[in-house]
VMD Tcl script that draws the C-alpha trace (Angstrom):
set ca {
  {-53.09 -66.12 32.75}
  {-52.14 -62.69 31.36}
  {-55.00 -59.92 32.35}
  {-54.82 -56.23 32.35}
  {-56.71 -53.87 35.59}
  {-57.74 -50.33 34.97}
  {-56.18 -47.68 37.18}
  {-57.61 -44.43 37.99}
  {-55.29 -42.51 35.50}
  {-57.41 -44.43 32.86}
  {-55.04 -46.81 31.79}
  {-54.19 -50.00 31.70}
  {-51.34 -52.10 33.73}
  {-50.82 -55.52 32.38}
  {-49.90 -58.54 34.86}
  {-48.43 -61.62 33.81}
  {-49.01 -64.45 36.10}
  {-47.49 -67.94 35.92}
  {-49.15 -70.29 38.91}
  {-49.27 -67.99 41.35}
  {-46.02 -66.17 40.79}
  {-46.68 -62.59 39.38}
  {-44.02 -62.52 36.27}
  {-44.54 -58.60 36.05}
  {-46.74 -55.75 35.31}
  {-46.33 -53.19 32.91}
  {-48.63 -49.83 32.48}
  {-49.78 -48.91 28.82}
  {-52.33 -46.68 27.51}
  {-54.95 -49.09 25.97}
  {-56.01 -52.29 27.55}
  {-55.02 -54.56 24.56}
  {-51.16 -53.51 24.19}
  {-51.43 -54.29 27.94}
  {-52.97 -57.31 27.55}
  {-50.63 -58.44 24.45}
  {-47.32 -57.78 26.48}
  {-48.74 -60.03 29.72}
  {-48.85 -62.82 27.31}
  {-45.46 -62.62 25.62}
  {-44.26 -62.20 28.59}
  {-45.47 -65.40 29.64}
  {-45.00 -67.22 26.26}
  {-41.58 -66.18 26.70}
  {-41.04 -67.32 30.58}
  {-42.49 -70.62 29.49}
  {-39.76 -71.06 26.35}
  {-41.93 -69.95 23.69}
  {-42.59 -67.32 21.22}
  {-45.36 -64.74 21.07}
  {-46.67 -65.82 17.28}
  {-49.06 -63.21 17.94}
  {-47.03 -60.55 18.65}
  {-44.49 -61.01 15.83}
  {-47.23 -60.19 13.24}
  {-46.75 -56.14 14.54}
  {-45.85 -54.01 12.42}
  {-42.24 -52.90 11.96}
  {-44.08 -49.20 11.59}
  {-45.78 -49.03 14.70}
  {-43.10 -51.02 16.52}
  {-40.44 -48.62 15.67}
  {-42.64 -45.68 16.56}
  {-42.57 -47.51 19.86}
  {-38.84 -48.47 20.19}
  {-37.93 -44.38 19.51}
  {-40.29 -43.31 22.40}
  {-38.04 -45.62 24.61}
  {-35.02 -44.83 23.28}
  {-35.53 -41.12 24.01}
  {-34.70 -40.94 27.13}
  {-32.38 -43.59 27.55}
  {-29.48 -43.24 25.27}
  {-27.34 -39.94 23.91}
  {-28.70 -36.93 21.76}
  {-26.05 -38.31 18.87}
  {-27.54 -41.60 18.99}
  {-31.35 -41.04 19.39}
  {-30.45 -38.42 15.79}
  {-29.02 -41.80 14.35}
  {-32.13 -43.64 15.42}
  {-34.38 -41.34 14.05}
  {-32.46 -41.00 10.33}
  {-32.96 -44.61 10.63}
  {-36.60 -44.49 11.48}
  {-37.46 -41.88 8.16}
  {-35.35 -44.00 5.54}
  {-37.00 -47.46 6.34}
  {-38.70 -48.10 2.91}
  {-42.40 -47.89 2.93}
  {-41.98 -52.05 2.55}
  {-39.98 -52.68 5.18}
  {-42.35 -50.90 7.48}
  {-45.80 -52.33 6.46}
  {-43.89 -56.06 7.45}
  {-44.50 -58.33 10.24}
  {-41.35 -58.03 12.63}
  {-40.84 -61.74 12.61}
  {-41.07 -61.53 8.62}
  {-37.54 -59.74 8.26}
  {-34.65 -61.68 7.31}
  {-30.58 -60.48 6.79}
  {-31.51 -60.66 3.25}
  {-34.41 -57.86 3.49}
  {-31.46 -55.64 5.27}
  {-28.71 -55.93 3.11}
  {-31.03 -54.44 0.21}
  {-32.02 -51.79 2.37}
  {-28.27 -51.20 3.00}
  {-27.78 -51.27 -0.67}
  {-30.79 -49.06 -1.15}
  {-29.16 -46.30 0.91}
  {-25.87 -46.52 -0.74}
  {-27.54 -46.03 -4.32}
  {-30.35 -43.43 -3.15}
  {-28.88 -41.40 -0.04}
  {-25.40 -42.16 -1.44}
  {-24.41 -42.90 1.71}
  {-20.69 -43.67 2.81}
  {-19.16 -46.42 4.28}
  {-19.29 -44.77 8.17}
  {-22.70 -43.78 7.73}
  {-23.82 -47.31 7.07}
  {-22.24 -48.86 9.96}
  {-23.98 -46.38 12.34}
  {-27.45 -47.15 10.74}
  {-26.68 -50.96 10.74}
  {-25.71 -50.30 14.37}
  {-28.82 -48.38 15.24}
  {-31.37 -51.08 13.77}
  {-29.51 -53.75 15.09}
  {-30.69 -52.57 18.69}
  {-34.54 -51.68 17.49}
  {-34.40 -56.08 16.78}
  {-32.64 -56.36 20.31}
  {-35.38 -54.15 21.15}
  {-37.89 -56.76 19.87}
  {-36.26 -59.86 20.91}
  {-36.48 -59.30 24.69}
  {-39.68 -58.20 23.95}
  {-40.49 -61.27 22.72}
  {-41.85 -60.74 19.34}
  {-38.68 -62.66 17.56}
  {-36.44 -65.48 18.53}
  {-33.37 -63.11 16.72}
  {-31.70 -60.64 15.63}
  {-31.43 -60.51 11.68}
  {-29.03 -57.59 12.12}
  {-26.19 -59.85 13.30}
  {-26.81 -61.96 10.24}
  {-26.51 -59.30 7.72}
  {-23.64 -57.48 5.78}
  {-23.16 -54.45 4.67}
  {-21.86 -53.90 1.01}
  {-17.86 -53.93 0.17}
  {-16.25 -51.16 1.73}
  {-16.02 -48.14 -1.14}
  {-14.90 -45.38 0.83}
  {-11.22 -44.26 0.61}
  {-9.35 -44.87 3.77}
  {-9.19 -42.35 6.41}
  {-5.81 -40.80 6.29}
  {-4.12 -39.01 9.28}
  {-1.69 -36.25 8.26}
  {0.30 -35.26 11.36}
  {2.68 -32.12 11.72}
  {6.46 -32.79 12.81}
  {7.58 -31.11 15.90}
  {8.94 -28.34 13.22}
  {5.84 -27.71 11.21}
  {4.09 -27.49 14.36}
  {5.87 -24.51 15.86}
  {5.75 -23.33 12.15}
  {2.34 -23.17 12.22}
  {2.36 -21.25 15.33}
  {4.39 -18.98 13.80}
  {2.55 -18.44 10.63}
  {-0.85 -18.41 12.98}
  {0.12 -16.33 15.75}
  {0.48 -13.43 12.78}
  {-3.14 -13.31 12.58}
  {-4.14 -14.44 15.96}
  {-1.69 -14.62 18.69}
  {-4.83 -15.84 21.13}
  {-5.84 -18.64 18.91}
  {-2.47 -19.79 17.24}
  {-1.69 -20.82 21.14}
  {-4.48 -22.50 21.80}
  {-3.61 -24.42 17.97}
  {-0.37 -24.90 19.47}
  {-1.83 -26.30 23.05}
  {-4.10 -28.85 20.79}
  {-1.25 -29.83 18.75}
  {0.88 -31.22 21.68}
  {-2.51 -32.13 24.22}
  {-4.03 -34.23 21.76}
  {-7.26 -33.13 23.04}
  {-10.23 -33.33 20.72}
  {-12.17 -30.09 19.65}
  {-15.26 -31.24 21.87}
  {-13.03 -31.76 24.88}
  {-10.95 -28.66 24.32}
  {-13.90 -26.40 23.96}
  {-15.64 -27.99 27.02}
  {-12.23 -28.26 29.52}
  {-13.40 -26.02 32.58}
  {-10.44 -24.76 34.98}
  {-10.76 -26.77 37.91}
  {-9.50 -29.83 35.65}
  {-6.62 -28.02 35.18}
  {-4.08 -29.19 37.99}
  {-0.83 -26.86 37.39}
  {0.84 -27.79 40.98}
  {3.44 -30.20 40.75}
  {3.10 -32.14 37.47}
  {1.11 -30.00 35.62}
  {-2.00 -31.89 34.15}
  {-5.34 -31.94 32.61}
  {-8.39 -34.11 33.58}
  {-10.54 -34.82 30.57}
  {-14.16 -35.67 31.61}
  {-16.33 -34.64 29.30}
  {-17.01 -33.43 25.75}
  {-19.75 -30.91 23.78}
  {-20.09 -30.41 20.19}
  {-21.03 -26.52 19.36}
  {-24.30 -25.93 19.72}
  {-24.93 -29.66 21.12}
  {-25.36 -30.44 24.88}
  {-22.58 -31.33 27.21}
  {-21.67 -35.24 27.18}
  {-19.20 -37.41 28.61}
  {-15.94 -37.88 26.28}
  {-16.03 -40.30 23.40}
  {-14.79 -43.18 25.17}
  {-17.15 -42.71 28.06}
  {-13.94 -42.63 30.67}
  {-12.21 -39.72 32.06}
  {-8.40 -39.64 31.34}
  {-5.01 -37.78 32.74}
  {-2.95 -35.87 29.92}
  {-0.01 -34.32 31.20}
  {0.82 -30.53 30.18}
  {4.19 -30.80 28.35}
  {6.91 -27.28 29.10}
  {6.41 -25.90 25.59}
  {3.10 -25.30 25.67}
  {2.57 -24.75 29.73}
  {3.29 -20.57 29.97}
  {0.52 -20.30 27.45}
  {-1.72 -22.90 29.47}
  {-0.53 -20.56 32.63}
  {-1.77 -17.57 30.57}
  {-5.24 -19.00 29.65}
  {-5.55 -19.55 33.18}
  {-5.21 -15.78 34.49}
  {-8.55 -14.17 36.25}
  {-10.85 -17.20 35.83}
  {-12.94 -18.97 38.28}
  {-12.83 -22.97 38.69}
  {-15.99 -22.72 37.00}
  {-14.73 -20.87 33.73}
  {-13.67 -22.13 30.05}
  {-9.90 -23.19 29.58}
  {-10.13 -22.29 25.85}
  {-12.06 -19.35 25.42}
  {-12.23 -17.01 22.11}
  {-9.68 -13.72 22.11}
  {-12.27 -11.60 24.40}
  {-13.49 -14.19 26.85}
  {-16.28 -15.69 24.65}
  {-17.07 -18.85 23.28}
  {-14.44 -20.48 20.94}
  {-16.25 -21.04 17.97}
  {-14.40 -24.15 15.11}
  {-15.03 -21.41 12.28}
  {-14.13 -18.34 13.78}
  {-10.77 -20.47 15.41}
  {-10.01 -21.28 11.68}
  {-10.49 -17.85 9.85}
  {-8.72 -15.14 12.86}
  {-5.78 -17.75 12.16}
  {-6.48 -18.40 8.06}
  {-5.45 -21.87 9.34}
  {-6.79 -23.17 5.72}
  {-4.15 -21.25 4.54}
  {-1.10 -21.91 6.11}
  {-2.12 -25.14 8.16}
  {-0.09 -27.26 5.21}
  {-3.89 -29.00 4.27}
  {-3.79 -30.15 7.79}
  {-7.46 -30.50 9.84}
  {-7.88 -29.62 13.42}
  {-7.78 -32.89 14.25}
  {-4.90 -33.64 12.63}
  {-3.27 -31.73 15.78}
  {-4.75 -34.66 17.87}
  {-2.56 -36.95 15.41}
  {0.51 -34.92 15.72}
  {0.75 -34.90 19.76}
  {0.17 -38.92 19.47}
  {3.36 -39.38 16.74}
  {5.15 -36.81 18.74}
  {4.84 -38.47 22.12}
  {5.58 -41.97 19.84}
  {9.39 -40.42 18.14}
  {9.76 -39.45 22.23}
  {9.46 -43.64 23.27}
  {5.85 -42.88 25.29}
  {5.15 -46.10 25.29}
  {1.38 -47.66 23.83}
  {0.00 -48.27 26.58}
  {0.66 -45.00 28.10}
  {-0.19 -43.33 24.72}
  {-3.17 -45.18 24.30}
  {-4.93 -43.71 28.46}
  {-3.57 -40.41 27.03}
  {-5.52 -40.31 23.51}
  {-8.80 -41.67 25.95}
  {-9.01 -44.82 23.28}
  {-11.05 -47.87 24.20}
  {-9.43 -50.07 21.96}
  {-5.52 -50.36 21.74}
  {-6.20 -51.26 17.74}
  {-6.83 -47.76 17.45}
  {-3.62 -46.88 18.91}
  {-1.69 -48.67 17.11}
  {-2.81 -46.85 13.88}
  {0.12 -44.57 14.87}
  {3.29 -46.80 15.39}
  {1.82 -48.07 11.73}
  {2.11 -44.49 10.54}
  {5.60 -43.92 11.81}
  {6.85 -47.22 10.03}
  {5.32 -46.14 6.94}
  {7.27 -43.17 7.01}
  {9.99 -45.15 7.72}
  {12.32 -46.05 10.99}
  {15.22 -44.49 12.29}
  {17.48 -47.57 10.82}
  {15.62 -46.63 7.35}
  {16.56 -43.04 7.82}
  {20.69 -43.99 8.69}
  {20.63 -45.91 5.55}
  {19.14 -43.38 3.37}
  {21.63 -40.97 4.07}
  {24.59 -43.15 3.27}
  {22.81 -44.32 0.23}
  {23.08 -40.44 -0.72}
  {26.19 -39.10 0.84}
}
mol new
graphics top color blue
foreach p $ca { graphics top sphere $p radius 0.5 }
foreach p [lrange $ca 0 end-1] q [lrange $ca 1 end] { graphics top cylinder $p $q radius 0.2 }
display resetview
């Protein structure tokens, strides 16, 4: 039978019992929430369902959920979780947790779109976030699912994400055209633009990941938005991406009078590189061709592609966890058309 003992801190440490087999024990700061998660805990190690404790509040349960998340999962997602925390409707929260069905979602999800006017990525993320707050509460016993998995979000509005590479020409043009304003900067734009590294993992490369000694390399371990703390990369694994010749004297000049311990890409005097101030010492807006940063992350991957770097190899060089990212690019090139296309093209107009 589920009881809760007092400990000398002044709280309360439940123990679930079943027979004589101690299920677990659990410390919380008033007797009853210790009490109340004994018993699920042995409703749930019997096959049953905590009735009880699926008449909680999704307000207080939430509240809850975000202390635990906390510590437990990355500054980006505990941001997400809290967004997701301050636009539950007032409704939504004053329900029972085991009163919420996919239905009650999917006009929540349509209640963003139409009051936040949220986009299409945005959506996912919170759909993503809330789906683990019902994990949360299914292992805890209070529901027998997830409604999350059981919902949909609304028809995709959101004009498709469209990569806009540079050719092996317009990239040393823009170096060109940069390197008039910022020689410093315009090589680093130039380094990105055949690395493929992302801003985060540029801006947090130190020099000991730098291997220069036979073939030259760079290990990519780790990531930090400005201002945000240092994180692992975005696929969570390290990768390899080799240094190609045309860009390795300036990698070799980047690389003069640091420590191991020192910033790869650092701003014209040695200081932080800051996106912004990359952007206007190069007026990148206005003579990158409309190009983004990371379209330079695009343009290495279609570069290394017209060179036969084969997926696979293309694929541990971009750091991407799924190969049906990857293969965004070969789609690209054949959209642009092949190599046959191009032969017959120029007959067609000779």
């Amino acid at each position: 039978m589920a009881y809760a003992t007092k400990l000398p801190s002044g709280r309360s440490r439940g123990v679930a019992k079943r027979g004589r087999v101690i299920l677990g024990r659990k410390t919380f700061d008033k007797k009853n929430a210790a009490i109340a998660w004994a018993t699920r805990l042995e409703t749930a190690a019997g096959g049953g369902l905590d009735v009880h404790g699926g008449q909680a509040k999704v307000k207080a349960l939430m509240k809850e959920w975000i202390e635990v998340r906390r510590d437990w999962v990355v500054e980006g997602t505990f941001a997400v979780d809290l967004i997701v925390q301050a636009k539950l409707t007032p409704t939504l929260k004053a329900r029972a947790i085991a009163s919420i069905t996919p239905s009650d979602l999917e006009k929540w999800y349509i209640h963003l779109r139409k009051k936040h006017d949220l986009g299409d990525g945005s959506l996912k993320r919170y759909r993503e976030s809330l789906s683990s707050f019902f994990k949360w509460t299914v292992d805890d016993n209070r529901r027998g699912d997830n409604p999350v998995r059981r919902s949909k979000l609304p028809a995709v509005v959101d004009p498709p994400n469209e990569m806009h590479p540079f050719s092996r020409g317009e990239l040393k043009t823009i170096f060109d055209r940069c390197s008039r304003f910022s020689e410093h900067n315009a090589k680093i734009i130039y380094i990105l633009g055949w690395t493929g590294l992302r801003w985060g993992e540029a801006w947090a490369l130190p020099v000991r990941d730098v291997i220069l000694d036979g073939m030259p390399y760079k290990r990519v371990t780790r990531s930090q938005t400005e201002t945000r703390k240092l994180k692992s990369t975005k696929g969570r694994t390290s990768r390899t991406v080799p240094i190609v010749d045309e860009v390795l004297p300036f990698v070799r000049e980047l690389l003069e009078d640091t420590g191991l311990d020192d910033l790869v890409f650092t701003g014209p005097k040695g200081g932080k590189l800051w996106r912004q101030s990359c952007l206007i010492s190069t007026h990148y807006e206005e003579v990158g061709m409309g190009r983004t940063l990371h379209d330079l992350r695009h343009s290495a991957a279609c570069i290394w592609l017209t060179e036969e770097v084969d997926l696979s190899t293309l694929k541990a060089w971009l750091g991407h966890a799924s190969v049906a990212t990857t293969n965004l690019y070969p789609h690209y090139l054949h959209h642009l058309g092949t190599t046959a296309d191009q032969a017959a093209l120029k007959k067609l107009n000779s």
